[in-house]
C-alpha positions as CSV (number, residue, x, y, z in Angstrom):
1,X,146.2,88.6,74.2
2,X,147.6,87.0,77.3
3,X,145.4,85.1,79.4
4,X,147.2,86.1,82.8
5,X,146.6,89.9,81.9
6,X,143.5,89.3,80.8
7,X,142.5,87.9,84.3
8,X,144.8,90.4,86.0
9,X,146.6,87.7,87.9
10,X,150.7,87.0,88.1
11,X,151.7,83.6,86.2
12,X,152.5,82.5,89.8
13,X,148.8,82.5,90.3
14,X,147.2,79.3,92.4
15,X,144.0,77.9,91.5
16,X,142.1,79.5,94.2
17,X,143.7,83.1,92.9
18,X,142.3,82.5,89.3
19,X,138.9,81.4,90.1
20,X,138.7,84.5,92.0
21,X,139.8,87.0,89.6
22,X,137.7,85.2,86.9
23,X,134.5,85.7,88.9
24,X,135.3,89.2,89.5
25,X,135.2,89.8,86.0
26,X,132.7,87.7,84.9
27,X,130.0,89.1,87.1
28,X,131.4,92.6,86.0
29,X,131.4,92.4,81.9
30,X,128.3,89.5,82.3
31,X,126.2,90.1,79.2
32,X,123.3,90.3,81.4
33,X,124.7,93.5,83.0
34,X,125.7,94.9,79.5
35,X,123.5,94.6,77.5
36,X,123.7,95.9,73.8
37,X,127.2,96.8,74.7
38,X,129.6,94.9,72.6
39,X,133.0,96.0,74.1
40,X,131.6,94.4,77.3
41,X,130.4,91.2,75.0
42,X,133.8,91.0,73.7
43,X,136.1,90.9,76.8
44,X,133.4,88.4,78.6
45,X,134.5,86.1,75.6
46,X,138.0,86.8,76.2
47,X,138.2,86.1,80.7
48,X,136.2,82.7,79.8
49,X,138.6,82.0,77.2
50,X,141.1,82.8,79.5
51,X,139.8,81.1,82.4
52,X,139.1,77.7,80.2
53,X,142.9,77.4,80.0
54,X,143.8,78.4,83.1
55,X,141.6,76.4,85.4
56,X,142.9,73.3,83.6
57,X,146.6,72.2,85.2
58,X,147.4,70.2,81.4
59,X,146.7,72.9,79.8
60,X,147.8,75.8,81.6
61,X,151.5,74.0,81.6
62,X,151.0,74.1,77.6
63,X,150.4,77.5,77.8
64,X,152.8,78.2,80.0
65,X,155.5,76.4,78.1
66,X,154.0,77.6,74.2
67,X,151.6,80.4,74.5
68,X,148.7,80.7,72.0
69,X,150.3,78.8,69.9
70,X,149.7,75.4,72.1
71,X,146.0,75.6,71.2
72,X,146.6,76.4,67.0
73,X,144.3,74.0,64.8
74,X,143.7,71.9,68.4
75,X,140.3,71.1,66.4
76,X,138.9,72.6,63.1
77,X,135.2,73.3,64.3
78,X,136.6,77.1,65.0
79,X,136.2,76.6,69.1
80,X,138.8,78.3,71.3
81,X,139.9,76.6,74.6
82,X,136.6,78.6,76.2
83,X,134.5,76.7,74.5
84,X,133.5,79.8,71.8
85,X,133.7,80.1,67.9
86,X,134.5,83.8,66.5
87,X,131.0,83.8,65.5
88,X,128.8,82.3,68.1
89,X,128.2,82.8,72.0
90,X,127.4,79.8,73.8
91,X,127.2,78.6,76.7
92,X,128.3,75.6,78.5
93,X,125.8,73.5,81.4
94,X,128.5,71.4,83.2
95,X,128.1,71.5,86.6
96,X,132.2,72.0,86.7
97,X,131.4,75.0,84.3
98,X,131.8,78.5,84.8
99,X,128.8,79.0,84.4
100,X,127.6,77.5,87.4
101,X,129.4,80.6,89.2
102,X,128.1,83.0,87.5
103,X,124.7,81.9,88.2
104,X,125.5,81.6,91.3
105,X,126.3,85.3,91.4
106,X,123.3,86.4,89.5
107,X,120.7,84.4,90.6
108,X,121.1,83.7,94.1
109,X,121.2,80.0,93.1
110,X,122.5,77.2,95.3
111,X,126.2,76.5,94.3
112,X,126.6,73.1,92.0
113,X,129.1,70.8,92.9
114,X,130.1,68.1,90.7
115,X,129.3,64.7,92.8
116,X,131.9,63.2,90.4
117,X,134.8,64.6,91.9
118,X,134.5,63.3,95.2
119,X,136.1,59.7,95.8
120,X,133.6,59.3,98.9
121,X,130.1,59.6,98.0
122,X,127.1,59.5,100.4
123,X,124.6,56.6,100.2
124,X,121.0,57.2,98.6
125,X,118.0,57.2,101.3
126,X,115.8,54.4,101.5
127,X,112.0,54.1,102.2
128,X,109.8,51.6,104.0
129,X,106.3,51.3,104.3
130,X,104.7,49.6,107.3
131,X,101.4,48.9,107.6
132,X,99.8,48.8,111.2
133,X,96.4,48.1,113.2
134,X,95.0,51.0,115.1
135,X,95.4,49.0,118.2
136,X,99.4,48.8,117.2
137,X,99.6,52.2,116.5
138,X,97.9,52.6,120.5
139,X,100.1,50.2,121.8
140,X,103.4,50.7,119.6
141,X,105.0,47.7,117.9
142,X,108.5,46.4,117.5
143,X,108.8,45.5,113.5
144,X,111.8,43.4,111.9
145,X,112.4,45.1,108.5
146,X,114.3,42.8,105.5
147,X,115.8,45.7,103.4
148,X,118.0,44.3,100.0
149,X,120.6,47.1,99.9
150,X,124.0,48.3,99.7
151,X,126.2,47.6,102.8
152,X,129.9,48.4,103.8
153,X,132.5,45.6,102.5
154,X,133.8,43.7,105.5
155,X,136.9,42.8,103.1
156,X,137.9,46.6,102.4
157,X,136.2,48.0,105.3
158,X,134.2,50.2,103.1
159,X,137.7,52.1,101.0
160,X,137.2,49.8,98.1
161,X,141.2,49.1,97.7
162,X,143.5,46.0,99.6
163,X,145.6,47.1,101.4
164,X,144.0,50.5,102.1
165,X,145.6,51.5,98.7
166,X,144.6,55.5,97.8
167,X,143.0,55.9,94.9
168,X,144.5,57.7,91.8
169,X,142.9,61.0,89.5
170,X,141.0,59.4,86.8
171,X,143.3,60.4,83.8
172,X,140.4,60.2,81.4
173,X,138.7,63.1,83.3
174,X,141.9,64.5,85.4
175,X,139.4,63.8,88.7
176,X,136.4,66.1,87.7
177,X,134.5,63.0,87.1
178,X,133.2,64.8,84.0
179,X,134.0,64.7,80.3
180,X,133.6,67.2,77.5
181,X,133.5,67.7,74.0
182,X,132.1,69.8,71.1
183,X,128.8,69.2,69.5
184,X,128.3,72.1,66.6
185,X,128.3,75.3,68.7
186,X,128.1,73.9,72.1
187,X,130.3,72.0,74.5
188,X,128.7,69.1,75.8
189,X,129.2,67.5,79.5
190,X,128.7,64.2,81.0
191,X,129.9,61.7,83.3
192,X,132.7,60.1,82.8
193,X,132.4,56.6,81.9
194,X,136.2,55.8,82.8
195,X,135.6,56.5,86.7
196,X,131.7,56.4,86.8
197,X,131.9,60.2,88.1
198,X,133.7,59.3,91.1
199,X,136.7,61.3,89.5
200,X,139.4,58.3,90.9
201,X,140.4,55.0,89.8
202,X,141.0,52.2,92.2
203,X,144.3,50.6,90.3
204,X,144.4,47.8,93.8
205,X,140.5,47.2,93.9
206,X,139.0,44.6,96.3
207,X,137.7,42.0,94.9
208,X,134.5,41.3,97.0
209,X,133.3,45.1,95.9
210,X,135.0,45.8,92.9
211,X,136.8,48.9,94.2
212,X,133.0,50.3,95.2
213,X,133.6,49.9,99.1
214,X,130.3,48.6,99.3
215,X,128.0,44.7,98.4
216,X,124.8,44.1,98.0
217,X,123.2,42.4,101.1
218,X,120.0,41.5,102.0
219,X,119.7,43.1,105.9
220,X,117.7,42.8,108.4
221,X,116.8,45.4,111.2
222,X,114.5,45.7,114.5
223,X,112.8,48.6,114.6
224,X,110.6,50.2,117.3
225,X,106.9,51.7,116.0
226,X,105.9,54.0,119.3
227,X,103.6,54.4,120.9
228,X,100.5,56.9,120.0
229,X,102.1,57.3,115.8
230,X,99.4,58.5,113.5
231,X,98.5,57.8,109.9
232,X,101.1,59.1,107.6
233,X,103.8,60.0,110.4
234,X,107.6,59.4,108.6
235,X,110.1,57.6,111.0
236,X,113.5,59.0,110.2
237,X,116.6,56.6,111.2
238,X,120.0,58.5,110.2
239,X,122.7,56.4,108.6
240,X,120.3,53.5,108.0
241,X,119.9,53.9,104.6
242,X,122.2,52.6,101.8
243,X,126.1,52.5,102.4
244,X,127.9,55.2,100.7
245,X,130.7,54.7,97.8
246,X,134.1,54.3,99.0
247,X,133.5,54.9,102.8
248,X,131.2,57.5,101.8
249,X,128.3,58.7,104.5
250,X,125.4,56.3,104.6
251,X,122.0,57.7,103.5
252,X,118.8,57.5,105.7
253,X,116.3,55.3,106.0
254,X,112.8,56.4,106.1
255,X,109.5,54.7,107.3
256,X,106.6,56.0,106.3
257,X,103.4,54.3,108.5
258,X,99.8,53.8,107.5
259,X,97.2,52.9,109.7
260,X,94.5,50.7,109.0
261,X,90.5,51.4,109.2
262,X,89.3,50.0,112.4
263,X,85.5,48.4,112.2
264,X,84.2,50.2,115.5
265,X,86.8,53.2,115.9
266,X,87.6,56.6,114.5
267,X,90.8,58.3,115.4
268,X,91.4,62.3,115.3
269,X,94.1,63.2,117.0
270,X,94.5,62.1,120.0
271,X,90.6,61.6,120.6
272,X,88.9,57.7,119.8
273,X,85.5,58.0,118.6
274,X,82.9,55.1,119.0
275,X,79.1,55.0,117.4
276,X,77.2,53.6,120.2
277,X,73.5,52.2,119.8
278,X,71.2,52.7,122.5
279,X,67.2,51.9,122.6
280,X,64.6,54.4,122.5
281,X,63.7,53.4,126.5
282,X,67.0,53.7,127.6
283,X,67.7,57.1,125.8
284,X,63.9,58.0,127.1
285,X,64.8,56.9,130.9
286,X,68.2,56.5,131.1
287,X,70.2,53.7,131.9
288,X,73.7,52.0,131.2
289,X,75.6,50.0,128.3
290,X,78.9,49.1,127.8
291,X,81.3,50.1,125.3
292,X,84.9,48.6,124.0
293,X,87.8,50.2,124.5
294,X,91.1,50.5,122.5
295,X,93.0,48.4,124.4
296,X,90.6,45.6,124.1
297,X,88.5,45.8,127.7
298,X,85.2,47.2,128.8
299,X,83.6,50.5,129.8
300,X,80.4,51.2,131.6
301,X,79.0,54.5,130.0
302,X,75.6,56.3,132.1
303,X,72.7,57.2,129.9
304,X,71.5,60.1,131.0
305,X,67.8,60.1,130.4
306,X,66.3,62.1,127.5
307,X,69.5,61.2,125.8
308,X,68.8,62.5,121.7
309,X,70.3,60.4,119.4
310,X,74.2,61.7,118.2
311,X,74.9,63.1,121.8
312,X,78.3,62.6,122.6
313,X,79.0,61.1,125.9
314,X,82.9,61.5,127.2
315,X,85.0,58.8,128.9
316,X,87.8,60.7,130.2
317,X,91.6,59.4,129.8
318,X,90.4,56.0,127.6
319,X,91.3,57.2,123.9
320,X,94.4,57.2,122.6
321,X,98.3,57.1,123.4
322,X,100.1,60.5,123.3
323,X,103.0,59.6,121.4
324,X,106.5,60.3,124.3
325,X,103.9,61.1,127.0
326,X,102.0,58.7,129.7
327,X,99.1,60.2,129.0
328,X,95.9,59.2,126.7
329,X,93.6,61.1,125.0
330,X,89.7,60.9,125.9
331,X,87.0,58.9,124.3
332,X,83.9,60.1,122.3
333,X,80.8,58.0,122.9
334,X,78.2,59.0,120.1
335,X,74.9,57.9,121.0
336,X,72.7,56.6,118.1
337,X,69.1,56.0,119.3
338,X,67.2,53.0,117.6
339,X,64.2,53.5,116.4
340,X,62.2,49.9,116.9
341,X,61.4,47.7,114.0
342,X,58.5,44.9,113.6
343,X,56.2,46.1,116.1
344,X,53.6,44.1,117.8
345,X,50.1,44.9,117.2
346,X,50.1,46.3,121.2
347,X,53.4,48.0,121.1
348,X,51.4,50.1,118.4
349,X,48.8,50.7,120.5
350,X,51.1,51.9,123.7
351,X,52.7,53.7,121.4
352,X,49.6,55.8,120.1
353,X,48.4,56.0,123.1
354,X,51.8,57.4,124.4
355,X,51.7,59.8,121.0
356,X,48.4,61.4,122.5
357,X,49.7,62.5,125.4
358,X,52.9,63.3,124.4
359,X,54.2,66.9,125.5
360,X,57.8,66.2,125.8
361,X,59.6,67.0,123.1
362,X,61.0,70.5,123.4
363,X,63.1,69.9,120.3
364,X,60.4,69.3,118.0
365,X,58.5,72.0,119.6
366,X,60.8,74.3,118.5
367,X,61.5,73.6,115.6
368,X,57.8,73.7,114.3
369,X,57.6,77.2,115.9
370,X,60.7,78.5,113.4
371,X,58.8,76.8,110.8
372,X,55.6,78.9,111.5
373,X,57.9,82.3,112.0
374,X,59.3,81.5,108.5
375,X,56.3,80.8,106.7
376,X,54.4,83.7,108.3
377,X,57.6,86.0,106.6
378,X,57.0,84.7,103.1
């Protein structure tokens, strides 16, 4: 068998060329897609097998230079350069496998790439959580965060070398930041512990960072809370997050806020809501109190009279901060009528006497009268 006819390419093939025909073939003799057909089982073994020696520059020059006879007795476990015994099919879970093509093919699943075999590598995301006042989260507050994090190396200006020295292919892993080996009838694939995954070695490495083009730093940044932000809201700030490796992209930061439970307010929305008491003369005749206000002043709200305990009375433009607008929300006055407590022997007496003549409560009145209606149904 020779691997190049196998894959139907030339032995002038590129990379790019091989990978192509491979898939092709894979997708097209894929178990999955034959089943119970053994001819089809058989020459899937044979492009992988194939394809495992030709993706691989080292040993697609031995094969190049000895044929077949490059891989004879390579190990004695009975595995051929594809990663399969005569005897079993297996399959390997690198993310530089394959595999990870095929599936891709099959499944519709995202493409893996292996994070080891890029030198630069983007920063991780970082989270804050800040905890504010509801009055902050009306006004909007400026908040200094301390963060303990990666940061750029000054000395290397984030490459990780002196001298701006390029990095070199890791020759444990030949740059795919990932290392295999046999384990009974499966190939096995980790990182690389030669290049940490990064698929390069720094042979000039600064020495403030080690060759990782980024410190550990405890840093400190200002950051604006605005105006109106509810409870839960997630502040994003691109690039804020950790430094990446080797002048890699930094991650993001992420602040997540909470506000506080405020003693007299409730927020929804935009809307403030306020639980006002009133006495039962001033709901009876009407009148005026005064309520607080978000932003910490005064607000003269008229009692209508015959005001029924839980009415909502509305103070228009006095509730909450729209968050990127100049506009504020309304307020919610809920009016909670007081019954009195500890009466005096002649406020009892006024009010039995007021009981008897009592005719104004339509509410009650009617509610009595759907009482009657329902009983009379029974």
């Amino acid at each position: 068998m020779n691997y190049y006819e196998t894959l139907g390419v030339s032995q002038s093939a590129n990379d790019d060329e091989i990978k192509k025909a491979y898939r092709k073939l894979a997708m097209k003799y894929h178990p999955d897609k034959n089943k119970g057909d053994k001819d089809a089982e058989t020459k899937f073994k044979e492009i992988n097998e194939a394809y495992e020696t030709l993706k691989d520059s080292q040993k697609k020059a031995a094969y190049d230079r000895y044929g077949h006879d490059a891989y004879k007795n390579a190990n004695g476990n009975g595995f051929s350069p594809g990663g399969f015994s005569s005897e079993e099919f297996s399959f390997e879970f690198g993310a530089d496998s394959p595999f990870s093509d095929i599936f891709e093919g099959f499944f519709g699943g995202a493409k893996r790439s292996a994070r080891g075999s890029r030198a630069e590598m983007r920063g991780n995301d970082l989270r804050y959580d800040a905890t504010i006042t509801l009055e902050e989260a009306f006004r909007g507050k400026d908040i200094e965060l301390k963060l303990r994090t990666n940061v750029k190396c000054t000395d290397c200006n984030g490459h990780g070398s002196e001298g701006g020295v390029k990095p070199k292919a890791c020759p444990s892993c030949h740059g795919s930041g990932r290392m295999r080996f046999s384990q009974g009838f499966f190939m096995v694939e980790k990182t690389c512990t030669s290049c940490n995954g990064t698929g390069q070695i720094m042979e000039n490495s600064c020495k403030t960072c080690r060759g990782a083009g980024r410190v550990g730093k405890l840093r400190t940044l200002n950051v604006t809370i605005p105006a109106g932000i509810e409870d839960g809201a997630k502040i994003r700030l691109s690039g804020e997050g950790e430094a990446g490796l080797r002048s890699g992209a930094s991650g993001d930061l992420y602040i997540f806020v909470s506000v506080r439970h405020h003693q007299l307010f409730r927020r929804e929305g935009n809307l403030i809501h306020c639980d006002i008491p009133i006495s039962l003369v001033t709901a009876a005749l009407g009148g005026e109190v005064e309520v607080p206000t978000i932003e910490g002043k005064k607000a003269v709200v008229k009692i209508p009279a015959g005001t029924q305990s839980g009415q909502i009375l509305k103070l228009r433009g006095r509730g909450m901060s729209i968050i990127r607008n100049s506009l504020r929300g309304d307020m919610l006055v809920h009016a909670i009528v007081e019954t009195p407590v500890n009466l005096t022997e002649n406020q009892k007496k006024l009010l039995q006497e007021f009981a008897k003549e009592d005719h104004t409560q339509p509410k009650t009145e009617g509610f009595f009268a759907k009482v009657r209606e329902f009983w009379q149904e029974l």
